[in-house]
BALUMPA-803856 format. One record per residue (C-alpha): x, y, z. Coordinates in Angstrom, 2 decimals. Layout:
BEGIN
{u->X v->Y w->Z};
...
This chain:
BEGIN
{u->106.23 v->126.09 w->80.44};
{u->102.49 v->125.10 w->79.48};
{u->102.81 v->121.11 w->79.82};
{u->104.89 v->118.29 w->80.62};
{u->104.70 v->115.12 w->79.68};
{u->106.01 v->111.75 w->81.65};
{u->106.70 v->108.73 w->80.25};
{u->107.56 v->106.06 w->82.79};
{u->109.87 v->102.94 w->80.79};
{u->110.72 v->99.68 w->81.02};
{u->111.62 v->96.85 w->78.87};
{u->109.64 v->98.46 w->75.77};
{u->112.45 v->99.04 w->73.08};
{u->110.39 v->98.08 w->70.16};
{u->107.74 v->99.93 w->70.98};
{u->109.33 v->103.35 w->72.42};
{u->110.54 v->105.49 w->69.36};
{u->106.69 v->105.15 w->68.08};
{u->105.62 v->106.28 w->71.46};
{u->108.22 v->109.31 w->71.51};
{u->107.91 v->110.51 w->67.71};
{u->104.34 v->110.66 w->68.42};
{u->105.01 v->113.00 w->71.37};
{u->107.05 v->114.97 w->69.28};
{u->104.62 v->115.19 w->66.16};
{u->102.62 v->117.75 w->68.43};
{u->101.73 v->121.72 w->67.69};
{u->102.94 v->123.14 w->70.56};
{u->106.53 v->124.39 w->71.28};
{u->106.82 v->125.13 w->74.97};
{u->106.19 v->121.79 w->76.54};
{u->108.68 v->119.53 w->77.98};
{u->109.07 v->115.24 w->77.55};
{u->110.16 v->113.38 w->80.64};
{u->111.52 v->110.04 w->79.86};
{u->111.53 v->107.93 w->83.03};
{u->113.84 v->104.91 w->82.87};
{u->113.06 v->102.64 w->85.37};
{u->116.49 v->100.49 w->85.37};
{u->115.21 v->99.09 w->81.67};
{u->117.15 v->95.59 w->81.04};
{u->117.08 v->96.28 w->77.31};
{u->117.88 v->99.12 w->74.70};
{u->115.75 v->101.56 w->76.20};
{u->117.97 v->103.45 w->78.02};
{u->120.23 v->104.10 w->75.45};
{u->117.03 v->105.28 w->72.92};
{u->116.40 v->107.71 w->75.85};
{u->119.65 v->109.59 w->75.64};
{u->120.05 v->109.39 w->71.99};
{u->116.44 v->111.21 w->71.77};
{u->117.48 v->113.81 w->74.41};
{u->120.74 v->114.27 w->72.44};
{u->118.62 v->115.64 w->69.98};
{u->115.70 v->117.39 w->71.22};
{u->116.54 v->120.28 w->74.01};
{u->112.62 v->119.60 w->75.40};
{u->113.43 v->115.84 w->76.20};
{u->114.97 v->115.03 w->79.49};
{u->116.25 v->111.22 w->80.66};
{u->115.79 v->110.22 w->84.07};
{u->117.83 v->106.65 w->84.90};
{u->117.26 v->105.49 w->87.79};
{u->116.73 v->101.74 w->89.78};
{u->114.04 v->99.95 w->88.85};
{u->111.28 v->100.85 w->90.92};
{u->107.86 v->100.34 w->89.62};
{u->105.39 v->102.49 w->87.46};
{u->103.86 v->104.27 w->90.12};
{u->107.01 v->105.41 w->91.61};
{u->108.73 v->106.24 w->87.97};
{u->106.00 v->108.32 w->87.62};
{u->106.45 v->109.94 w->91.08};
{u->110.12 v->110.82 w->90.01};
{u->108.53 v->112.40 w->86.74};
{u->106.50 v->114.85 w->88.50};
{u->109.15 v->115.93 w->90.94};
{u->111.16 v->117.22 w->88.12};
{u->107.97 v->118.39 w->86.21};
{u->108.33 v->122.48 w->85.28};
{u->104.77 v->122.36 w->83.28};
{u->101.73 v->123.85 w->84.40};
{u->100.51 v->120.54 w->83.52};
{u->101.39 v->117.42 w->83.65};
{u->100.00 v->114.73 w->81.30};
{u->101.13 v->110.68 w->81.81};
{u->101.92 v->108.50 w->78.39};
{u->102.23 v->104.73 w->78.78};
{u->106.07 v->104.09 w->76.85};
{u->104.39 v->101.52 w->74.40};
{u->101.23 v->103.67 w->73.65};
{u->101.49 v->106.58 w->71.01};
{u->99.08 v->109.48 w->70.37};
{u->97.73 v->111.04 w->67.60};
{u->99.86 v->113.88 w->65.70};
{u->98.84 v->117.68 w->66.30};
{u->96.39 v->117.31 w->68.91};
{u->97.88 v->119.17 w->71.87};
{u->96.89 v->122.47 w->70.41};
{u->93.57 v->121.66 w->70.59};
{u->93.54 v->120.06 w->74.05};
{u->95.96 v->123.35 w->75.73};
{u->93.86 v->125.90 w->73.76};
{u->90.75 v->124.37 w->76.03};
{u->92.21 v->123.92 w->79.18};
{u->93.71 v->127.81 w->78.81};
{u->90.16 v->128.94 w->77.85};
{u->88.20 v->127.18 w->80.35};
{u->90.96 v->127.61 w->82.85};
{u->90.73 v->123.85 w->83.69};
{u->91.91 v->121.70 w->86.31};
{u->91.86 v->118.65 w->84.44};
{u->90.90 v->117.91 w->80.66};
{u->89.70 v->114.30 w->79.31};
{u->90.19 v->113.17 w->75.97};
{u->89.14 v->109.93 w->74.00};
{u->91.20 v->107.35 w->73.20};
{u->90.81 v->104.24 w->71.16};
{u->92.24 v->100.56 w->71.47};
{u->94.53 v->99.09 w->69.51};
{u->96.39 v->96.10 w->68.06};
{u->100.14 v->95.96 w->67.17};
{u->99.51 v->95.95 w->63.31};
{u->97.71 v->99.42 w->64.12};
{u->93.92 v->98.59 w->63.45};
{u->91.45 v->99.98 w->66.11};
{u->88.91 v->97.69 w->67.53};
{u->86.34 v->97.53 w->70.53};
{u->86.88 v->95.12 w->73.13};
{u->84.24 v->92.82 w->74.63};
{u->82.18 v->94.53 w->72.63};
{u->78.82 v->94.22 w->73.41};
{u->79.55 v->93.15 w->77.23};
{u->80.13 v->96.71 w->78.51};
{u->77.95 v->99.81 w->79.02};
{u->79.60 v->103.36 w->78.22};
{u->78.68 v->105.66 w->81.29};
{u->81.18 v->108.03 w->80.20};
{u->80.21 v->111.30 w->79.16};
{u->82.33 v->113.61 w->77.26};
{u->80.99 v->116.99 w->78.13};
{u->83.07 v->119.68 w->77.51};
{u->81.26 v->122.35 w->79.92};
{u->83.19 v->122.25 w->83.28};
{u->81.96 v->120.94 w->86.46};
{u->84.14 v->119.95 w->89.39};
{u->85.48 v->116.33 w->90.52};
{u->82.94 v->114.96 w->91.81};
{u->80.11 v->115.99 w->89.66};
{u->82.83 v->114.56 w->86.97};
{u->83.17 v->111.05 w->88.64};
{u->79.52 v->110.59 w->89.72};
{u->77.74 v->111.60 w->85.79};
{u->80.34 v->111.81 w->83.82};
{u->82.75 v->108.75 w->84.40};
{u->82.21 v->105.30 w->84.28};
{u->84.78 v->101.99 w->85.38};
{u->87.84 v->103.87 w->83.35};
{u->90.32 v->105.06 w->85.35};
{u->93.61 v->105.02 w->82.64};
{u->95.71 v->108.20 w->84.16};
{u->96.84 v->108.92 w->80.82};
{u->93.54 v->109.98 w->79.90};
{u->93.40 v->113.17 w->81.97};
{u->95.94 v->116.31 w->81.41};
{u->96.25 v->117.42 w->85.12};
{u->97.26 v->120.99 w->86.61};
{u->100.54 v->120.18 w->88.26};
{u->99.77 v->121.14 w->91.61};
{u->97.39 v->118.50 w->91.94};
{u->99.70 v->115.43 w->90.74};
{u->102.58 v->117.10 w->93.32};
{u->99.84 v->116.44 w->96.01};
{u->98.11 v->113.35 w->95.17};
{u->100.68 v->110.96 w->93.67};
{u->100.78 v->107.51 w->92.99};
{u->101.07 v->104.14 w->95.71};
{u->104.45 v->102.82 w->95.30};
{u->104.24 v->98.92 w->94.56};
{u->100.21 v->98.30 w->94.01};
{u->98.26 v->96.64 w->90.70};
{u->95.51 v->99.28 w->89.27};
{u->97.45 v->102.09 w->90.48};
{u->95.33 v->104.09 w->87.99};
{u->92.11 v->103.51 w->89.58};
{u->93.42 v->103.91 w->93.24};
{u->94.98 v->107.56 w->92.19};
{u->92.20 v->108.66 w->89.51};
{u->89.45 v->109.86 w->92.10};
{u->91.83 v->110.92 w->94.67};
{u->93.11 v->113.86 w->92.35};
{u->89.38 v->114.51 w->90.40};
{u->88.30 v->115.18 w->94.19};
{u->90.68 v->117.83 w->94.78};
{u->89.90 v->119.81 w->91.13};
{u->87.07 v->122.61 w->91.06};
{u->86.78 v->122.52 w->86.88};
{u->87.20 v->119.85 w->84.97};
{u->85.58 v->119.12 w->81.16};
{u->86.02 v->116.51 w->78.49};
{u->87.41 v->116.08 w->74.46};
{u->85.64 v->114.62 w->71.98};
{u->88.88 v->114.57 w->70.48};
{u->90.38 v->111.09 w->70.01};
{u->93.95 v->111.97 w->71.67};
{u->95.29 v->108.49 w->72.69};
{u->96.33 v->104.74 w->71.16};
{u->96.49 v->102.10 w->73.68};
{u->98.38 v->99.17 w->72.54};
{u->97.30 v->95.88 w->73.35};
{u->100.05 v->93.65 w->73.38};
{u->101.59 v->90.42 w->74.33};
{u->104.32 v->90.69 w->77.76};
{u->102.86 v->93.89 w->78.37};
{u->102.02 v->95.09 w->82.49};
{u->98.62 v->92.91 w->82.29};
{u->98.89 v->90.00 w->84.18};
{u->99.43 v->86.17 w->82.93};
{u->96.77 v->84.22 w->83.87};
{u->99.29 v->81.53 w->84.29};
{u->101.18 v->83.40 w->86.80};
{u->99.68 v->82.17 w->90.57};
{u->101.99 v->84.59 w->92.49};
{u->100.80 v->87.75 w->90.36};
{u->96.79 v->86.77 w->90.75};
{u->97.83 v->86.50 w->94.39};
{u->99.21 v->90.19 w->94.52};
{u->96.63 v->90.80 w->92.09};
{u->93.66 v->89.95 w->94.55};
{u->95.48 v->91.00 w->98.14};
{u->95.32 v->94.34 w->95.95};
{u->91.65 v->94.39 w->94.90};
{u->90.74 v->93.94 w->98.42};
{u->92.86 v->96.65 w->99.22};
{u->91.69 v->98.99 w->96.79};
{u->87.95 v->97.82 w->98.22};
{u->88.89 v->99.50 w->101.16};
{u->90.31 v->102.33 w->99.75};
{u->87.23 v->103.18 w->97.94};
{u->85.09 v->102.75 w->100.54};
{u->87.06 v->105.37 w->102.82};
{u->87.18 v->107.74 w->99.93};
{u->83.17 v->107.56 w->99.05};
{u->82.91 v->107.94 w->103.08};
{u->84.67 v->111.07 w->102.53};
{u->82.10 v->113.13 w->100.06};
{u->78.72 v->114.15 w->99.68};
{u->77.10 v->111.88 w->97.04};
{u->79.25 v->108.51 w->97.13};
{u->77.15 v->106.61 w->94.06};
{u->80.41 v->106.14 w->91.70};
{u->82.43 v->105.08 w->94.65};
{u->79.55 v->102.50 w->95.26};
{u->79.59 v->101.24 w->91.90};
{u->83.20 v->100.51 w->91.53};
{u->82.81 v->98.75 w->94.83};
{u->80.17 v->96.54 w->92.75};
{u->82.17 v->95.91 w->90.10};
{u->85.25 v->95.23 w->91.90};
{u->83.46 v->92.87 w->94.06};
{u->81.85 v->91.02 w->91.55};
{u->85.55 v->90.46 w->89.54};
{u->87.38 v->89.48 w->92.92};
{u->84.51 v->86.98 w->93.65};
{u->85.19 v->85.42 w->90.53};
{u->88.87 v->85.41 w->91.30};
{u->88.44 v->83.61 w->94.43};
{u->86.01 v->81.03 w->93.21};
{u->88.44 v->80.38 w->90.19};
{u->91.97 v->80.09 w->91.77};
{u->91.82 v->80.19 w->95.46};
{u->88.73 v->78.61 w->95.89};
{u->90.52 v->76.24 w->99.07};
{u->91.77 v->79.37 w->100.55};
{u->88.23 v->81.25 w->99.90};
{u->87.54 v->81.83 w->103.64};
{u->90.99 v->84.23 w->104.56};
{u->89.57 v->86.02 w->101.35};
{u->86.06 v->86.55 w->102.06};
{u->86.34 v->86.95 w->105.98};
{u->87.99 v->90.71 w->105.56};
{u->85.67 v->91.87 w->102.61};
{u->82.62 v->90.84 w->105.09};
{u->84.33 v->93.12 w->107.44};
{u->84.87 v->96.26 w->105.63};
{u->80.33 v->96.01 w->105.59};
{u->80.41 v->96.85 w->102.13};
{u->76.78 v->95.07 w->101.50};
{u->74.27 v->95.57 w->100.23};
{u->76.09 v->96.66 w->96.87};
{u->74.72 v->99.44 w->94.67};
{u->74.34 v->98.77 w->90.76};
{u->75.26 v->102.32 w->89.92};
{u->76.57 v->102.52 w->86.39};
{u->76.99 v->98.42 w->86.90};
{u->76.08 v->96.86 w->83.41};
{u->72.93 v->94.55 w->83.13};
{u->74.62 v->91.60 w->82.58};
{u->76.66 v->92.01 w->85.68};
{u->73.64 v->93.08 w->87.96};
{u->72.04 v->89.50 w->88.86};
{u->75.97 v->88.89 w->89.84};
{u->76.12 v->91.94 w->92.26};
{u->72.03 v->90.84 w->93.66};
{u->73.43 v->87.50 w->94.58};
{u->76.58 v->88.42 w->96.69};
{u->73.82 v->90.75 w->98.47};
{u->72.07 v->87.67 w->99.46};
{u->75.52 v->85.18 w->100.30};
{u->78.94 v->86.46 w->99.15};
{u->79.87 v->82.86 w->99.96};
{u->76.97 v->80.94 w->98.26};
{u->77.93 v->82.90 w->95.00};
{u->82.01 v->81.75 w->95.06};
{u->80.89 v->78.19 w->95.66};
{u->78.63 v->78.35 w->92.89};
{u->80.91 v->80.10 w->90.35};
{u->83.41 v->77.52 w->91.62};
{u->81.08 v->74.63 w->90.51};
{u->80.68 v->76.06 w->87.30};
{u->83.58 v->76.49 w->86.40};
């Protein structure tokens, strides 16, 4: 079997048969759909097994509810594809494009293939987000290089793992952290350093649905920010020990920057009274002086100032604001 695809659910009922027609509207036969229900509350378990009562290549997982990363987990250990590609349940992808995408990963005997994608709004209308406050580092080459080449020039802050068709193998060896935020980003450059060819699509392959109640965090939720930060640090540290761990570390450094320069604002906005238990381990993971690597302009005065005083720049975003 060339490919199979996992689709991790929970709580998504109005938004799953779009996801899984989509899946289906594909021209390739031998591939496989893995529908991963993670102890859903709502209909979705019982769309699962009506789908997989009529389509031999969809299989139903049930199990207790156990978070994304580890619903995906339980995909790939029952994964029989050479590949293994990850759908968000309340995304949907374009018809007839997995032809395309196997045909190049066949020829170029690929590790890992990249597509576009595009974002989206419930009523279906594509848009650009913050447009105009981001720089595109990505590029979409389609000649292979291998995963770190790929991560340094060729990828910029996105991480999405449903943007990547991986070689099996790989996702058996690196998988996801059970019970983390931006599980994406923590497992994206783990499994790109392990691949010796990987290329890009031009080929828009992918609809990402923004939506209200979705994974995303409420702003209004204290508790989640909390987890939220205690998880950005984390993932700080992570990074650094990773970019310790190759040759040419400037993408590592970069995401530091960024990272750093969104958790600073986090502190100085919500836990400004508890700043110093925040700040005190960052200092200690000697992360300074931070690189602006594929950082965009309007961010780069932010990452010179924490160079100078992490502290003096929370206290003065905390005035601001």
């Amino acid at each position: 079997m060339k490919l199979s695809i996992i689709v991790p659910i929970y709580n998504v009922a109005p938004y799953l048969r779009k996801c899984v027609d989509s899946l289906l509207a594909q021209d390739i036969l031998d591939y496989e759909i893995i529908l991963v229900d993670d102890g859903s509350p709502d209909e979705c378990p019982r769309i699962c097994d009506t789908y997989a009562e009529k389509h031999s290549n969809i299989h139903v997982i049930h199990q207790e509810n156990a978070g994304l990363s580890a619903a995906r987990n339980t995909g790939v250990a029952k994964a029989q594809g050479d590949y293994i590609w990850f759908v968000d349940s309340d995304d949907y992808v374009e018809p007839n494009v997995l032809g395309v995408l196997m045909e190049q990963i066949e020829r170029d005997t690929l590790d890992i293939l990249r597509f576009r994608y595009q974002n989206v709004r419930e009523n279906g209308e594509a848009f650009v987000p913050h447009e105009g406050m981001k720089v595109d580092y990505n590029d979409y080459s389609c000649v292979p290089t291998d995963g770190l080449s790929f991560l340094t020039n060729r990828v910029g802050i996105q991480c999405y793992a449903w943007q990547f068709i991986v070689r099996t193998s790989l996702c058996k060896t690196e998988l996801f952290t059970h019970g983390i935020y931006f599980e994406d980003t923590e497992w994206t450059p783990r499994v790109l350093l392990r691949a010796k060819r990987v290329a890009s699509s031009e080929l828009v392959v992918y609809n990402y649905l923004w939506r209200e109640g979705s994974i995303t965090l409420s702003q209004n939720d204290v508790q989640k920010q909390r987890k939220q930060l205690h998880d950005k640090i984390d993932l700080l540290r992570k990074l650094n020990d990773l970019g310790n761990q190759v040759a040419d570390r400037r993408w590592f450094d970069g995401m530091i920057s960024g990272l750093m320069v969104n958790i600073v604002g986090i502190i100085a906005s919500t836990f400004y009274a508890e700043r110093k238990k925040y700040i005190r381990p960052i200092k200690a993971m000697h992360l300074l002086p931070l690189s602006t690597y594929h950082i965009a302009p309007c961010a780069q005065r932010k990452v010179k100032l924490i160079n100078f005083s992490i502290d003096l720049v929370v206290m003065l975003v905390h005035l601001k604001r």
